[in-house]
DSSP file (Angstrom, degrees, kcal/mol; ACC not computed):
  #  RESIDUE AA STRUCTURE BP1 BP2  ACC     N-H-->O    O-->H-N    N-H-->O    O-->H-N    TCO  KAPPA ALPHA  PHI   PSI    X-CA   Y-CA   Z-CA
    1    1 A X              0   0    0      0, 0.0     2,-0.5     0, 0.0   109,-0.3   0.000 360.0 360.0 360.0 119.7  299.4  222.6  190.2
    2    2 A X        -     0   0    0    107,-0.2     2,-0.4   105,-0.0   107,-0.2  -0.901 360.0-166.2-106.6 114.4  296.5  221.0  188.3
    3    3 A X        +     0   0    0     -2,-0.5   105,-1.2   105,-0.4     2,-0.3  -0.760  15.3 153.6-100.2 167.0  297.1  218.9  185.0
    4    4 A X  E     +A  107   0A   0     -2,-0.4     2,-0.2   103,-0.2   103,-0.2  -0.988   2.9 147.5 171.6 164.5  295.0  217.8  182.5
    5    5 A X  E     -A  106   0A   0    101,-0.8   101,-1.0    -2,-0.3     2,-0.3  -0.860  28.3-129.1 175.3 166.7  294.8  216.8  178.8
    6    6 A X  E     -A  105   0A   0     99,-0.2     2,-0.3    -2,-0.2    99,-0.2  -0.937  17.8-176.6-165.5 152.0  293.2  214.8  176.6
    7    7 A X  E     -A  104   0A   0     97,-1.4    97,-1.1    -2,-0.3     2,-0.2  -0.977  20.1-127.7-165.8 144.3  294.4  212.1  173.7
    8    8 A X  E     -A  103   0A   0     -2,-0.3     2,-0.4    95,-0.2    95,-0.2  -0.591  15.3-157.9 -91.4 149.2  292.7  210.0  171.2
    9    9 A X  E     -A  102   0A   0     93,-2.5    93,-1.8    -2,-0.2     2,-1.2  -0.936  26.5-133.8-121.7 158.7  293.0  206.2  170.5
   10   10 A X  S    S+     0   0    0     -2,-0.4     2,-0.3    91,-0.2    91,-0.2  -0.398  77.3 110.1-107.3  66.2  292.3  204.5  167.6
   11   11 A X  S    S-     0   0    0     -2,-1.2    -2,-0.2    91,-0.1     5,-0.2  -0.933  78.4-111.5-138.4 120.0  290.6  202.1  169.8
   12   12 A X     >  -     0   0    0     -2,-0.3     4,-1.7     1,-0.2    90,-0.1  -0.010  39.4-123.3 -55.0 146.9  286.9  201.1  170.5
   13   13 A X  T  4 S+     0   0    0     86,-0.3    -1,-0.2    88,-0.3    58,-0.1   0.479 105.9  59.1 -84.1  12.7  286.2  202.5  174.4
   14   14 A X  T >> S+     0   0    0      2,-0.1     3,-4.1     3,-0.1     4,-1.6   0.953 107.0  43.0 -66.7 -74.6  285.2  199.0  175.7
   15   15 A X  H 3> S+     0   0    0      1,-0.4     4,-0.7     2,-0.3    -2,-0.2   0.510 114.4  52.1 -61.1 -39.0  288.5  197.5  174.9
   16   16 A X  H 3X S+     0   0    0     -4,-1.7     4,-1.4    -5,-0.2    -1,-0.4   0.628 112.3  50.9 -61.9 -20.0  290.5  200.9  176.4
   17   17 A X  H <> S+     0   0    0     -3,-4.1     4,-0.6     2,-0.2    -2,-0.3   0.833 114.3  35.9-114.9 -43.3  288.4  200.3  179.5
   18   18 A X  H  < S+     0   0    0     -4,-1.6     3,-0.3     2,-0.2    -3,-0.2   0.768 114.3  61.4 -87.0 -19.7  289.2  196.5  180.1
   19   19 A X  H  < S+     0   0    0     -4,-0.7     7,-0.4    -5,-0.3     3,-0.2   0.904 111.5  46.1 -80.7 -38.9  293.2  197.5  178.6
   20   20 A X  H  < S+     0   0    0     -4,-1.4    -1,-0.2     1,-0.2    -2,-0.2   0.406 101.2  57.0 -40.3 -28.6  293.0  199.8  181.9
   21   21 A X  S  < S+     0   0    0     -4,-0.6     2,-0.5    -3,-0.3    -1,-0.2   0.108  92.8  95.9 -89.6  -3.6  291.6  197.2  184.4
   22   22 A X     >  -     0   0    0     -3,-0.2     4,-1.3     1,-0.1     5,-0.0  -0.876  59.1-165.4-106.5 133.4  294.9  195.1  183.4
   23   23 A X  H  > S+     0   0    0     -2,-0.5     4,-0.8     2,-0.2    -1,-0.1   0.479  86.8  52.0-117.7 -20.2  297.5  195.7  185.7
   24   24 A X  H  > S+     0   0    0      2,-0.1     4,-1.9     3,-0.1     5,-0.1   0.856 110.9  49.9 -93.3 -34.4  300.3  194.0  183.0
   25   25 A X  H  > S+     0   0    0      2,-0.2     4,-3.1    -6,-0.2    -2,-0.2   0.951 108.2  53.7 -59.0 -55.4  299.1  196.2  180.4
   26   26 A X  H >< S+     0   0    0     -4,-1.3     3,-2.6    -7,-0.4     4,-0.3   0.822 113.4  42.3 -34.3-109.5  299.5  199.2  182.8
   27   27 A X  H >< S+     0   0    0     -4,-0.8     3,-1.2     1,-0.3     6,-0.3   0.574 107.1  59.1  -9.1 -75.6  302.9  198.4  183.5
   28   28 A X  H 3< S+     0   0    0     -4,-1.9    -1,-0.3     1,-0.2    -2,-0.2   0.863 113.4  38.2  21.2 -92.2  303.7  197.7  180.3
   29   29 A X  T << S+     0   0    0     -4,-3.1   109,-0.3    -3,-2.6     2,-0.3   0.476  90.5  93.2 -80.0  -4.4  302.7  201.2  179.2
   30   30 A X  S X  S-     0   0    0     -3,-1.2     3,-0.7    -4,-0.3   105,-0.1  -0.697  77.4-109.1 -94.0 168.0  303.7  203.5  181.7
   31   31 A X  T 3  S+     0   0    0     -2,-0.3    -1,-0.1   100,-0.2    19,-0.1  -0.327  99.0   1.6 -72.8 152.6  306.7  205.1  181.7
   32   32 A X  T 3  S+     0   0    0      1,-0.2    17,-4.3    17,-0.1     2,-0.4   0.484  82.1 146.4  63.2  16.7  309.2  204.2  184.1
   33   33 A X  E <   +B   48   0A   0     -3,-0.7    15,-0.2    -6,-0.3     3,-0.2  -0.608  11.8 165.8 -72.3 115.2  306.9  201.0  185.8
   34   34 A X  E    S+     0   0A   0     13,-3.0     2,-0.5    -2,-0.4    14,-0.2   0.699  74.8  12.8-109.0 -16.5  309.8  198.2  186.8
   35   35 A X  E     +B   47   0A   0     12,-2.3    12,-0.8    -8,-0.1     2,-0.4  -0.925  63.8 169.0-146.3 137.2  307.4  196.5  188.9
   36   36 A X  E     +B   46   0A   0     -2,-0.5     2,-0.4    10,-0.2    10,-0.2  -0.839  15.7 164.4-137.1 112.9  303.3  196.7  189.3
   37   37 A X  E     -B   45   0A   0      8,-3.0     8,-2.1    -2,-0.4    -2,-0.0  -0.990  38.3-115.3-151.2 129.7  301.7  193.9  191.3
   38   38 A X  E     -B   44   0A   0     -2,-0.4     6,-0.3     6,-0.3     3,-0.1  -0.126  24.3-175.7 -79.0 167.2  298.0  194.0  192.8
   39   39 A X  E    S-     0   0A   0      4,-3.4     2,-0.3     1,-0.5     5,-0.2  -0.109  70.8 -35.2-134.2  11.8  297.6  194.0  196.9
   40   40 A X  E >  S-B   43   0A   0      3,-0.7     3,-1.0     0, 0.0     2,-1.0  -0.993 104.9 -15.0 167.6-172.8  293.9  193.8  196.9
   41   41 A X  T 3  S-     0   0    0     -2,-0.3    24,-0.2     1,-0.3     3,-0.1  -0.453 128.2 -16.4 -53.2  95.9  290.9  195.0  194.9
   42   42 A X  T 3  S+     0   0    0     -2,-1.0    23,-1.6     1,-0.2    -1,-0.3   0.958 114.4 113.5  72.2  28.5  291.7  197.7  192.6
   43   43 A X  E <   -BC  40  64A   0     -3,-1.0    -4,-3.4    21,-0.2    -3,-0.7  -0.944  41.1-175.5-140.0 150.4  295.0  198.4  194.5
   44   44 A X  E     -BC  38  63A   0     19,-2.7    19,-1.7    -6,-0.3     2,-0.4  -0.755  26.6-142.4-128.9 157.4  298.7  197.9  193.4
   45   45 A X  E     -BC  37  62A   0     -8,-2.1    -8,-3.0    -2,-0.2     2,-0.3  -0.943  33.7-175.7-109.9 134.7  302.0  198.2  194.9
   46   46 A X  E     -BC  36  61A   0     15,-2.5    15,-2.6    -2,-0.4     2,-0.4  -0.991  19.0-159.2-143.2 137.4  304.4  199.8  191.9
   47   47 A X  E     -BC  35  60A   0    -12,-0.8   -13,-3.0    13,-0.3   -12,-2.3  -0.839  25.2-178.7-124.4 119.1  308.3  200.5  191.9
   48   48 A X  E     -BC  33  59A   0     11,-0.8    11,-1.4    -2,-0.4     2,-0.4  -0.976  21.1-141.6-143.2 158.4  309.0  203.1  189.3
   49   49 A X  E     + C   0  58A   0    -17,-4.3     9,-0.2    -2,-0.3     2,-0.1  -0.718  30.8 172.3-127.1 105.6  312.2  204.7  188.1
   50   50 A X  E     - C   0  57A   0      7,-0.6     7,-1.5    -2,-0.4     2,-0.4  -0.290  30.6-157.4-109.9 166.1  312.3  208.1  187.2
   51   51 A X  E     - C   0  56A   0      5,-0.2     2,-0.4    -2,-0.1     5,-0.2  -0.959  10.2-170.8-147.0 159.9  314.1  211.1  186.3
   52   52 A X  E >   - C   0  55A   0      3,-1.5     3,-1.6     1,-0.9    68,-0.2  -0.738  66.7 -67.0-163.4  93.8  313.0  214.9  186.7
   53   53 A X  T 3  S-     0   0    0     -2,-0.4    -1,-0.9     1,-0.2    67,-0.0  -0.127 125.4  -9.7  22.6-130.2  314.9  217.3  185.2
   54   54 A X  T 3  S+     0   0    0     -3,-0.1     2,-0.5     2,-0.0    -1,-0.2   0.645 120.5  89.2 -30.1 -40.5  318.5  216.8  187.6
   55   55 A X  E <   +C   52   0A   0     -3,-1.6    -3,-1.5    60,-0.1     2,-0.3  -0.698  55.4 176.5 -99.3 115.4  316.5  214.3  190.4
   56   56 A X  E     +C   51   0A   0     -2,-0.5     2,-0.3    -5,-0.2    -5,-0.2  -0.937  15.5 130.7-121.0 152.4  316.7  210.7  189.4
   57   57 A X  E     -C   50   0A   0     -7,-1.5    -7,-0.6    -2,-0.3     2,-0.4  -0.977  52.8 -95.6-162.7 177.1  315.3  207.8  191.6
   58   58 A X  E     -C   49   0A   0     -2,-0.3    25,-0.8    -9,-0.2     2,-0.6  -0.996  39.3-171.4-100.0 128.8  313.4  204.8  192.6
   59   59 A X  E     -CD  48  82A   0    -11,-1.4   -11,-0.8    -2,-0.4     2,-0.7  -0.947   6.0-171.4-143.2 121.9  310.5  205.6  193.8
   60   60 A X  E     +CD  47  81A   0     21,-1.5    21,-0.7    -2,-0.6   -13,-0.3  -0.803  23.7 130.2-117.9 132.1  307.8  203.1  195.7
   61   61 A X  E     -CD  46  80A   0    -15,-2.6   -15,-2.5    -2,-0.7     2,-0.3  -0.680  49.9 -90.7-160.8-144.6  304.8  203.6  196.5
   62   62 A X  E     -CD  45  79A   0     17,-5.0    17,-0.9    -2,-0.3     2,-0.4  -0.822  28.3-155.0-129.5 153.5  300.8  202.1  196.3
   63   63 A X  E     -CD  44  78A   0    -19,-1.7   -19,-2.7    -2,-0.3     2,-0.3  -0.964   8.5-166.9-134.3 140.0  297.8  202.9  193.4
   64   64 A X  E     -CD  43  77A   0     13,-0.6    13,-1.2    -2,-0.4     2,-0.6  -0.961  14.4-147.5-138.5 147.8  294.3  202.6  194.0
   65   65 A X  E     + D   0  76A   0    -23,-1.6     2,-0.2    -2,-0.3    11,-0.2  -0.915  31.1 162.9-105.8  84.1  291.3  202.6  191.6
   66   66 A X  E     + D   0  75A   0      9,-2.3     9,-1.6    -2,-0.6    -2,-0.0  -0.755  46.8  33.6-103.2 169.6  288.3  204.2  193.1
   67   67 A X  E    S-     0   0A   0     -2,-0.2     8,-0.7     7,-0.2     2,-0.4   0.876  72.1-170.8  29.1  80.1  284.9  205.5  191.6
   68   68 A X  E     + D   0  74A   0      6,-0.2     2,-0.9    -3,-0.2    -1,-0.2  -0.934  21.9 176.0-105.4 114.2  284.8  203.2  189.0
   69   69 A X  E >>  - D   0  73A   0      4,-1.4     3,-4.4    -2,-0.4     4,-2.7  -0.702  42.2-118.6-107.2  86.4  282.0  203.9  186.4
   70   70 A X  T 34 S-     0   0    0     -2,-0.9     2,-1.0     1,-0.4     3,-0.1   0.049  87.3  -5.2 -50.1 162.1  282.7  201.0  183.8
   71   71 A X  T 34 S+     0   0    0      1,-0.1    -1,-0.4   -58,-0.1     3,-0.1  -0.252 135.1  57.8 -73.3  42.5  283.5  201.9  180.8
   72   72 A X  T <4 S-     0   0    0     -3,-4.4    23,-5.0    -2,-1.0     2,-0.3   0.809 106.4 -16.1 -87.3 -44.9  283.0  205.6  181.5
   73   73 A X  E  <  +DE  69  94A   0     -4,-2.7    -4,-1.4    21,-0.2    -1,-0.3  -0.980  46.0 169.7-143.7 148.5  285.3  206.8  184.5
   74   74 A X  E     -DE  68  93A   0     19,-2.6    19,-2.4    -2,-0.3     2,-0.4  -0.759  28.4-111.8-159.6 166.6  287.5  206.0  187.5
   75   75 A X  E     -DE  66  92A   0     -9,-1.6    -9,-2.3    -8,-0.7    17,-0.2  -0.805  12.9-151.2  15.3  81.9  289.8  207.5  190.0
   76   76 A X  E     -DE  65  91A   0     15,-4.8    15,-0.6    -2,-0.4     2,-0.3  -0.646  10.3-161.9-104.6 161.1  293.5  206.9  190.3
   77   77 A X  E     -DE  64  90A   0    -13,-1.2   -13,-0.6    13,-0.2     2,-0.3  -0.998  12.7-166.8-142.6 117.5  294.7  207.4  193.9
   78   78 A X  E     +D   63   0A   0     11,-3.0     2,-0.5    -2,-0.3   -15,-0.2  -0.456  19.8 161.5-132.8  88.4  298.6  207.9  194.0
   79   79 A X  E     +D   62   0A   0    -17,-0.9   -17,-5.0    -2,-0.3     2,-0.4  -0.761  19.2 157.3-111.1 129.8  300.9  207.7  197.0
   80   80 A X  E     -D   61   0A   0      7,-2.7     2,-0.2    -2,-0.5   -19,-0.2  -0.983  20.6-158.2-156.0 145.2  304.7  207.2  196.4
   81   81 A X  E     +D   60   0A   0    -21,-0.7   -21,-1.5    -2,-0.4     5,-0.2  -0.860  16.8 151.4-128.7 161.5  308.3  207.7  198.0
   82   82 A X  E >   -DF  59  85A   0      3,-0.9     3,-1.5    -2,-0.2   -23,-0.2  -0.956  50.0 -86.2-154.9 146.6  311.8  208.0  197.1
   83   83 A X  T 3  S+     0   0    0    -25,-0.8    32,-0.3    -2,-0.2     3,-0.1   0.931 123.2  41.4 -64.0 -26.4  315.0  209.2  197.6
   84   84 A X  T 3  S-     0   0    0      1,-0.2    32,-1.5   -26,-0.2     2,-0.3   0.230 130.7 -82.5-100.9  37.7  314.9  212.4  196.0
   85   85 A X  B <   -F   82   0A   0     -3,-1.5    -3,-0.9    30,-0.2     2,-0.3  -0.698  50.1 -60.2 116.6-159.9  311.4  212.7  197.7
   86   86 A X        -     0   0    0     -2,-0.3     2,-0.3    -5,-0.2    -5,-0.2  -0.864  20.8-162.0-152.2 129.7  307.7  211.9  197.5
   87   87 A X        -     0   0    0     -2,-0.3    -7,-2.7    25,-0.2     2,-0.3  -0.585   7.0-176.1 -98.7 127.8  304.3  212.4  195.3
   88   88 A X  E     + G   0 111A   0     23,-1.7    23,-2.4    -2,-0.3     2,-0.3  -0.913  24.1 172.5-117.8 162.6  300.9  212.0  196.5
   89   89 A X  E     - G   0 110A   0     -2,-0.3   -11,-3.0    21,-0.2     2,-0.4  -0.805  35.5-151.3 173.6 163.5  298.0  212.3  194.0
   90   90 A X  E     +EG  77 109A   0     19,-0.9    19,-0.6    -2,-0.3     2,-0.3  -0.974  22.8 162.9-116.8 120.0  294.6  212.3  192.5
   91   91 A X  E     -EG  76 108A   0    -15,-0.6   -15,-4.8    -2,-0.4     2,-0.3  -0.866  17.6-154.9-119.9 157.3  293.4  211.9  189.1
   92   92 A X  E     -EG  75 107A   0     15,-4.4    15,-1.7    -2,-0.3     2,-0.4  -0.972   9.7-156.3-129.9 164.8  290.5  211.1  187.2
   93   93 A X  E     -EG  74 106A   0    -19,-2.4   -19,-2.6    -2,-0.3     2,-0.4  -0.964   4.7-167.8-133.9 155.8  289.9  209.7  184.0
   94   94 A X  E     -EG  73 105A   0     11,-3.0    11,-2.3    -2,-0.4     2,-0.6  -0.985   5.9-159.2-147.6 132.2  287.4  209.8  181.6
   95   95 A X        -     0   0    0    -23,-5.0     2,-0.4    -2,-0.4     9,-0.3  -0.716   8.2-178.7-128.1 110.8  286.6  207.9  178.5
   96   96 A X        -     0   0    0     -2,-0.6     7,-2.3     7,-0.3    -2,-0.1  -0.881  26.3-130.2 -98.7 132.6  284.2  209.1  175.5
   97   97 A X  E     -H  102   0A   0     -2,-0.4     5,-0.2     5,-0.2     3,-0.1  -0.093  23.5-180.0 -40.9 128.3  283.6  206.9  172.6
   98   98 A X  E >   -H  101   0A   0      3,-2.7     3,-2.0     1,-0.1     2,-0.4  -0.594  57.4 -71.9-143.8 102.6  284.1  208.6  169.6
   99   99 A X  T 3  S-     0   0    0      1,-0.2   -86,-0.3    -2,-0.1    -1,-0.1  -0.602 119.3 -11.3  51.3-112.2  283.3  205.7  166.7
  100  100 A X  T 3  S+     0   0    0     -2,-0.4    -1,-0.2   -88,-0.1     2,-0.2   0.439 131.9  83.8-105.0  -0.9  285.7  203.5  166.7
  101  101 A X  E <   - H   0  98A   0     -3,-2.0    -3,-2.7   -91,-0.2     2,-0.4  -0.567  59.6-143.8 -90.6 149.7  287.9  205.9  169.0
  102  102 A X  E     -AH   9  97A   0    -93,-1.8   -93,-2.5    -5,-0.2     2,-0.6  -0.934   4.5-158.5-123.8 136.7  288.3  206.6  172.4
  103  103 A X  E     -A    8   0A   0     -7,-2.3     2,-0.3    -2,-0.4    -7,-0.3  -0.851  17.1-161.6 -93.3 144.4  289.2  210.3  173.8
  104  104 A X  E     -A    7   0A   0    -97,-1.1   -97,-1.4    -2,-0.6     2,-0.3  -0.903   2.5-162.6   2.7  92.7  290.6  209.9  177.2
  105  105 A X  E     -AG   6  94A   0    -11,-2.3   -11,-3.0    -2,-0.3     2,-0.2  -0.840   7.2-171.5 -96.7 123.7  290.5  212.9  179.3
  106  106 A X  E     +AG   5  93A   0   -101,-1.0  -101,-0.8    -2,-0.3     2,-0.3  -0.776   9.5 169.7-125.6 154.5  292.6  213.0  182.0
  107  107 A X  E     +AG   4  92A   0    -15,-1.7   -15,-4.4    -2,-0.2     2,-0.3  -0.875  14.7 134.7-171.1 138.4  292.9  215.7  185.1
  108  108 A X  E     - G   0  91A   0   -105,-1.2  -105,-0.4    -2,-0.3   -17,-0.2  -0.861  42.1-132.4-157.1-161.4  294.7  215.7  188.3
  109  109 A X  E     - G   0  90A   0    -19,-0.6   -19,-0.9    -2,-0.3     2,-0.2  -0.620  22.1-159.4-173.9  99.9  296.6  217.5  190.4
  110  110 A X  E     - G   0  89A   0   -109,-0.3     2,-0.6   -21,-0.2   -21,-0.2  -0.483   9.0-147.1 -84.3 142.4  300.0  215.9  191.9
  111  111 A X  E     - G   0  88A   0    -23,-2.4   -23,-1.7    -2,-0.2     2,-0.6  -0.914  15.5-151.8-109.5 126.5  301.6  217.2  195.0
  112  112 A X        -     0   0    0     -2,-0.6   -25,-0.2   -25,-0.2     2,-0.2  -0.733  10.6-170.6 -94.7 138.7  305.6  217.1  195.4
  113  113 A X    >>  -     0   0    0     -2,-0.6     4,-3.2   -29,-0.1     3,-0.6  -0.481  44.5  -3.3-114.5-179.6  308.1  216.9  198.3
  114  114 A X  H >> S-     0   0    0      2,-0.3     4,-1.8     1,-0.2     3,-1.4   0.302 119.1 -18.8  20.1-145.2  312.0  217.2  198.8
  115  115 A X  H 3>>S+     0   0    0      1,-0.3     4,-1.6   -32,-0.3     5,-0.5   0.588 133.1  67.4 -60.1  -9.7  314.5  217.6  196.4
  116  116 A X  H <>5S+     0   0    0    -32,-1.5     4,-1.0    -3,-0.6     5,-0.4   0.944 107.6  38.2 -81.7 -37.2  311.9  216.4  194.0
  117  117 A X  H <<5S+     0   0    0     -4,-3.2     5,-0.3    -3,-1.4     4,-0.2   0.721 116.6  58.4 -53.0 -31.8  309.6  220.1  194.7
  118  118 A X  H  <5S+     0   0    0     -4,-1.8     4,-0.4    -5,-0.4     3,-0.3   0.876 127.5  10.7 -58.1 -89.3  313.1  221.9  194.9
  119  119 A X  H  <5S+     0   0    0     -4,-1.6     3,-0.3     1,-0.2    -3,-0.2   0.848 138.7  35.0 -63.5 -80.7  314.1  220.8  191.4
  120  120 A X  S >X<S+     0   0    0     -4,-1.0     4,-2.2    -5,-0.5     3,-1.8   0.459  86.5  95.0  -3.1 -51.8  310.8  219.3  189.7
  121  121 A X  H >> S+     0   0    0     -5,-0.4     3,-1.6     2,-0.3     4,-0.5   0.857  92.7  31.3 -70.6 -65.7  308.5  221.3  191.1
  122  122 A X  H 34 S+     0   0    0     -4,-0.4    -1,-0.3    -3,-0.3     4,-0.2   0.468 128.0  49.4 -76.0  -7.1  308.2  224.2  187.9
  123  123 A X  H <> S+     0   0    0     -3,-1.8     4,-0.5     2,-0.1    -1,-0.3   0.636  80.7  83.5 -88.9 -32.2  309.0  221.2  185.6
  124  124 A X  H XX S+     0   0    0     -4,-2.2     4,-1.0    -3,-1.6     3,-0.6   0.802  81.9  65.1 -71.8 -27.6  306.8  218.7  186.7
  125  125 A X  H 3X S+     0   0    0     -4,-0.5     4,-1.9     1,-0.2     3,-0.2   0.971 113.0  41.1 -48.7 -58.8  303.7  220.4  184.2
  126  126 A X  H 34 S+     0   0    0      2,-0.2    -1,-0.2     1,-0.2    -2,-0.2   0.634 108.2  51.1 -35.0 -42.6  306.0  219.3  181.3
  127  127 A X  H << S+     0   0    0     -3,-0.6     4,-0.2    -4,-0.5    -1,-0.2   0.067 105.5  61.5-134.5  16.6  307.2  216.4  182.0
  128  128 A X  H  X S+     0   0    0     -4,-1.0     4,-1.8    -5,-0.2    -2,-0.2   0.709 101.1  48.8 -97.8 -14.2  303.9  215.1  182.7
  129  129 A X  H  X S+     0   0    0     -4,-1.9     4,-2.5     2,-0.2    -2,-0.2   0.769 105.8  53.6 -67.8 -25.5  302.6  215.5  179.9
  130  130 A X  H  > S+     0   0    0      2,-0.2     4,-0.8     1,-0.2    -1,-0.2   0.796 106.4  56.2 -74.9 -22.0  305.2  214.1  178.1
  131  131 A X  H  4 S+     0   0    0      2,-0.2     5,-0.2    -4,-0.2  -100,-0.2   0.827 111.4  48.2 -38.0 -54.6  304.7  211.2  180.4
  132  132 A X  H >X S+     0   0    0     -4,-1.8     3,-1.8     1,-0.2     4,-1.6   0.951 106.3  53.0  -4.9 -99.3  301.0  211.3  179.1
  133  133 A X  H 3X S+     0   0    0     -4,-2.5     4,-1.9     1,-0.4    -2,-0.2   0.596 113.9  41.4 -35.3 -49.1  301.8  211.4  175.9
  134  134 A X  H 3< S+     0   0    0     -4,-0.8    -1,-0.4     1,-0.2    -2,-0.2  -0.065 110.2  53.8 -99.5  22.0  304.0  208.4  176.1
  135  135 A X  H <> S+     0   0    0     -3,-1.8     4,-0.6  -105,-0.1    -1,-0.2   0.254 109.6  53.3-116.7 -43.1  301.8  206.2  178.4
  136  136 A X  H >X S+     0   0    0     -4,-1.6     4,-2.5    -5,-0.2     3,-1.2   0.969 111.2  45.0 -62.0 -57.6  299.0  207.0  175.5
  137  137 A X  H 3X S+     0   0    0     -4,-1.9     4,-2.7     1,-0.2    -1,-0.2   0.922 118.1  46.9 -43.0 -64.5  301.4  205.6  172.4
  138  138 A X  H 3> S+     0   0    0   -109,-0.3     4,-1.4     1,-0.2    -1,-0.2   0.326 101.5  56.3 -28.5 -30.0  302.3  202.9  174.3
  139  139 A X  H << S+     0   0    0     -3,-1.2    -2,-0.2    -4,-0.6    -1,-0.2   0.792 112.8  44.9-115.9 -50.0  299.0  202.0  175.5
  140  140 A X  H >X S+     0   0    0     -4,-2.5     3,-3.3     2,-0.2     4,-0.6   0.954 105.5  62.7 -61.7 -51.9  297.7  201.6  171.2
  141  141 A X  H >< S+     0   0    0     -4,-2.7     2,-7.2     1,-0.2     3,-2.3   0.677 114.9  34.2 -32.2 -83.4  300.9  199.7  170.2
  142  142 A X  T 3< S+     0   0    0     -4,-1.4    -1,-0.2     1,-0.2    -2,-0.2   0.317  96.3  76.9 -89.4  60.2  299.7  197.3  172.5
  143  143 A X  T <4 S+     0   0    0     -2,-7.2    -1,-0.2    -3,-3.3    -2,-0.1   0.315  82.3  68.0-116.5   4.4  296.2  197.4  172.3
  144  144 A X  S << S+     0   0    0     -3,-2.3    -1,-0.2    -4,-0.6    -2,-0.1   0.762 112.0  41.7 -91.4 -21.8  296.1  195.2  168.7
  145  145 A X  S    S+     0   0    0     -4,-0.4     2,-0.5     2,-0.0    -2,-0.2   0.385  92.0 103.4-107.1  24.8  297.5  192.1  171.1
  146  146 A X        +     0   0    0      1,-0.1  -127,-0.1     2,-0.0  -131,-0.1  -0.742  33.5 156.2 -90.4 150.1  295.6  192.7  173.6
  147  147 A X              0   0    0     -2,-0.5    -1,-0.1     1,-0.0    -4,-0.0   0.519 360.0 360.0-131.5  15.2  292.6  190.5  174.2
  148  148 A X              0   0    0   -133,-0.1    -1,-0.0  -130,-0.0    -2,-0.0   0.528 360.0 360.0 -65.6 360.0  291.6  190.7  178.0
């Protein structure tokens, strides 16, 4: 299953690019982040809590940031377990400048396991984008106090 998407900010793309590199801002803004804490260069250990249609969980698992092209592109690398199962995936993201706005184009393609493929599986297009969507909102609130 391949998703992908795109959303505007009403944010210059330097300042998206450095709000991205921040690993409390991240947290912060993703949905369902209760803990996100670096392990190395450009990799995180994250504890997230989630729900999928019927299958709720905790789910832990490791992020990495590869093929990073400052402030254009990078690479999210995403391996996680759970009890009601486990997601590996790859996305990239991509960010064009448009004035004082940023497009953020986003594309991956998650794979699912256990009860979370049972249930999930024909949901999961859905209810990532609304995950999207809400990571995106999130990510302009707090991008007038950010200053990193």
């Amino acid at each position: 299953m391949k998703i992908e998407g795109s959303h505007t900010l009403a944010v210059p793309r330097d300042k998206v690019w450095r709000m991205l590199q921040d690993p409390d801002m991240l947290a912060q803004a993703t949905p369902g982040v209760e803990k996100l804490e670096a392990s190395g260069d450009d990799r995180y250990k994250a504890t997230l809590k989630l729900g999928i249609g019927p299958v709720r969980g905790t789910f832990s698992g490791n992020l990495a940031v590869t093929d990073k092209q400052p402030p254009e592109a990078m690479t999210l690398n995403v391996d996680g377990q759970g009890g009601p199962g486990g997601i590996r995936a790859q996305g990239r993201i991509r960010l064009t400048a448009d004035g004082d706005h940023t497009v953020v184009h986003y594309e991956g393609e998650p794979q699912i396991s256990g009860r979370l493929a049972a249930v999930g599986g024909r949901l999961m297009s859905g209810i990532a984008k609304k995950m999207a969507g809400q990571f995106f909102e999130n990510l302009e609130k707090q991008a007038a106090g950010f200053e990193g």
